[in-house]
C-alpha positions as a Markdown table, in Angstrom:
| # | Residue | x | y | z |
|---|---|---|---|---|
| 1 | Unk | -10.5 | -12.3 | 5.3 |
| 2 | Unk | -7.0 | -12.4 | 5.8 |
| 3 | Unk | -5.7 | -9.1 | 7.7 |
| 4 | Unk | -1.6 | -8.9 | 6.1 |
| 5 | Unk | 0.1 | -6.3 | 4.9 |
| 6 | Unk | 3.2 | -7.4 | 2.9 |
| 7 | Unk | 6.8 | -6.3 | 2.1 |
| 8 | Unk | 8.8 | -6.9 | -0.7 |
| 9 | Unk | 12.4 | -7.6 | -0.3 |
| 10 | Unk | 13.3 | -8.7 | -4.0 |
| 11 | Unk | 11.8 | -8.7 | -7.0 |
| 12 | Unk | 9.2 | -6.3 | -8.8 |
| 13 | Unk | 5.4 | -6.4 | -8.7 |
| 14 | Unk | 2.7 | -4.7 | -10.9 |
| 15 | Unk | -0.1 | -4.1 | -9.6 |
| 16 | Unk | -4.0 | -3.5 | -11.4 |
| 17 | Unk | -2.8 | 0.6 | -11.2 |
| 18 | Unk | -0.5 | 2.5 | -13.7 |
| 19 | Unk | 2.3 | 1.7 | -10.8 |
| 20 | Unk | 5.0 | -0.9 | -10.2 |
| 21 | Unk | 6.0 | -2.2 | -6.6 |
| 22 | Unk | 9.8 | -2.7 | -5.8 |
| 23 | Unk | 12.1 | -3.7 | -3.2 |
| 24 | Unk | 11.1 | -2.1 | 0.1 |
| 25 | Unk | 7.3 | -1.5 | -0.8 |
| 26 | Unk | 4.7 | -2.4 | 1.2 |
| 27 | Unk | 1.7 | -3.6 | -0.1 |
| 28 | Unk | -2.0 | -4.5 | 1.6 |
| 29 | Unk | -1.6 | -2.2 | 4.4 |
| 30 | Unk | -4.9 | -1.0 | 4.2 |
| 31 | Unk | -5.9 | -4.5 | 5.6 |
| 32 | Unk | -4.1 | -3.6 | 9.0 |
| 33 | Unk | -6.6 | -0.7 | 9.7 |
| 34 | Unk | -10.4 | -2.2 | 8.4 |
| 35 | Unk | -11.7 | -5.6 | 7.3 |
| 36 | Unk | -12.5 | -4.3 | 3.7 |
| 37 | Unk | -11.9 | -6.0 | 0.7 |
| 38 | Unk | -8.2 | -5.1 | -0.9 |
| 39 | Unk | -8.5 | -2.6 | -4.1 |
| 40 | Unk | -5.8 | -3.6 | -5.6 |
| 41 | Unk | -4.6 | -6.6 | -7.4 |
| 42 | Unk | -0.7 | -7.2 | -7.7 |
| 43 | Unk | 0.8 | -9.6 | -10.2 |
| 44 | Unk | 4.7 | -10.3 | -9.8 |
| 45 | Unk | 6.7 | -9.7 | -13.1 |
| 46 | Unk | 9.4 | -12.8 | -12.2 |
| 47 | Unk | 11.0 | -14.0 | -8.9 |
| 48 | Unk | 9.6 | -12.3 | -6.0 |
| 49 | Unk | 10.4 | -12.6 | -2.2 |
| 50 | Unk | 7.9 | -10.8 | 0.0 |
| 51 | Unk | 7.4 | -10.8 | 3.9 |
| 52 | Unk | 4.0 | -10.7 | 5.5 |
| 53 | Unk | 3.4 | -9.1 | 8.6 |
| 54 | Unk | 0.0 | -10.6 | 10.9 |
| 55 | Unk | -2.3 | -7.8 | 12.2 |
| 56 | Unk | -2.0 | -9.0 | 15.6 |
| 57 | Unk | 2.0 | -8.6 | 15.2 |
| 58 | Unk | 1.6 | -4.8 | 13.9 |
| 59 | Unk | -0.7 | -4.3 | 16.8 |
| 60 | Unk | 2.4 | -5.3 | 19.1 |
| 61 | Unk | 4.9 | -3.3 | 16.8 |
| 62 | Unk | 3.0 | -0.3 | 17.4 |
| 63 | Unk | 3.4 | -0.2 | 21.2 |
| 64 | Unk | 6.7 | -1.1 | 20.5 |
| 65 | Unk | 7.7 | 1.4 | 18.1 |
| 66 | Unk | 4.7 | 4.3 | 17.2 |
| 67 | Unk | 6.8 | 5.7 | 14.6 |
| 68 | Unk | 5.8 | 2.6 | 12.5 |
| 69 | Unk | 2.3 | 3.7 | 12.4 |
| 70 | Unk | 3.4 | 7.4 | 11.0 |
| 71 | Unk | 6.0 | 5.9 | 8.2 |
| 72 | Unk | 3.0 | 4.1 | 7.3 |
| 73 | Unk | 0.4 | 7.5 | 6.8 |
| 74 | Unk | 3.0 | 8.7 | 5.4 |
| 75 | Unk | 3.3 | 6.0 | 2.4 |
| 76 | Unk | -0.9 | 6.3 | 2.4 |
| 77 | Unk | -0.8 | 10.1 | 2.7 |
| 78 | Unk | 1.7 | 10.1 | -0.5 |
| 79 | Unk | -0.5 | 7.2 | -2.5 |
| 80 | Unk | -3.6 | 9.5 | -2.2 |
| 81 | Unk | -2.2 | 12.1 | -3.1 |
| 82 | Unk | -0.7 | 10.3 | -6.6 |
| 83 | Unk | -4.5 | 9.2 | -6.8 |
| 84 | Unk | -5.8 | 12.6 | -6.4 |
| 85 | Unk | -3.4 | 13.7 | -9.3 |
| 86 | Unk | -4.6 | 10.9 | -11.9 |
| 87 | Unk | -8.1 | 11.6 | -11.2 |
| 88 | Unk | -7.4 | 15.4 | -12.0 |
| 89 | Unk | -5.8 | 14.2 | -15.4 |
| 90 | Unk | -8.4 | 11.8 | -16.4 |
| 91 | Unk | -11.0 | 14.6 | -15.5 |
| 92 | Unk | -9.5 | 17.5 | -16.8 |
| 93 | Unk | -7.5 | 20.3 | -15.7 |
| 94 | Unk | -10.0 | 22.4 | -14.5 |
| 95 | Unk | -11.5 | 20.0 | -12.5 |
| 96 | Unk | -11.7 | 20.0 | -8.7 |
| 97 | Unk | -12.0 | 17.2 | -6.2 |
| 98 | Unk | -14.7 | 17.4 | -3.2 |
């Protein structure tokens, strides 16, 4: 299993979630930190340039530059939180997630 996270720098992505990926998203990140399968699918919606960045090169980045790391919770943080919100809808307003 490959172990890549991936940038776009042109171009727009949809991905298998209400939600569209543009210039400067990352996608596959989750694949930097476990060896899980990837829960989402993307599909590109025309041209589309995209960088990919190795494990073992974010592993290096890291010691190089630790704030990489936190802008990276930070996209996570913000993606579970939008998760958290649709599951809310979809179960109801007076529902509450444990």
């Amino acid at each position: 299993m490959l172990a890549n996270s991936f940038s776009f720098t042109s171009g727009t992505l949809r991905l298998n979630l209400p939600r569209y990926l543009s210039e400067g998203d990352v996608f596959g990140e989750m694949a930097l930190f476990d060896q899980e399968v990837r829960s989402a699918t993307v599909r590109a919606r025309g041209e589309v340039w995209a960088l990919t960045l190795e494990k073992k090169t974010f592993l290096r980045r890291i010691h190089e530059d630790p704030s990489l790391v936190f802008n990276i919770l930070v996209k996570m943080s913000r993606r579970i939180r939008e998760l958290n919100d649709s599951l809310k809808k979809a179960l109801g307003r007076g529902s509450t997630l444990r």
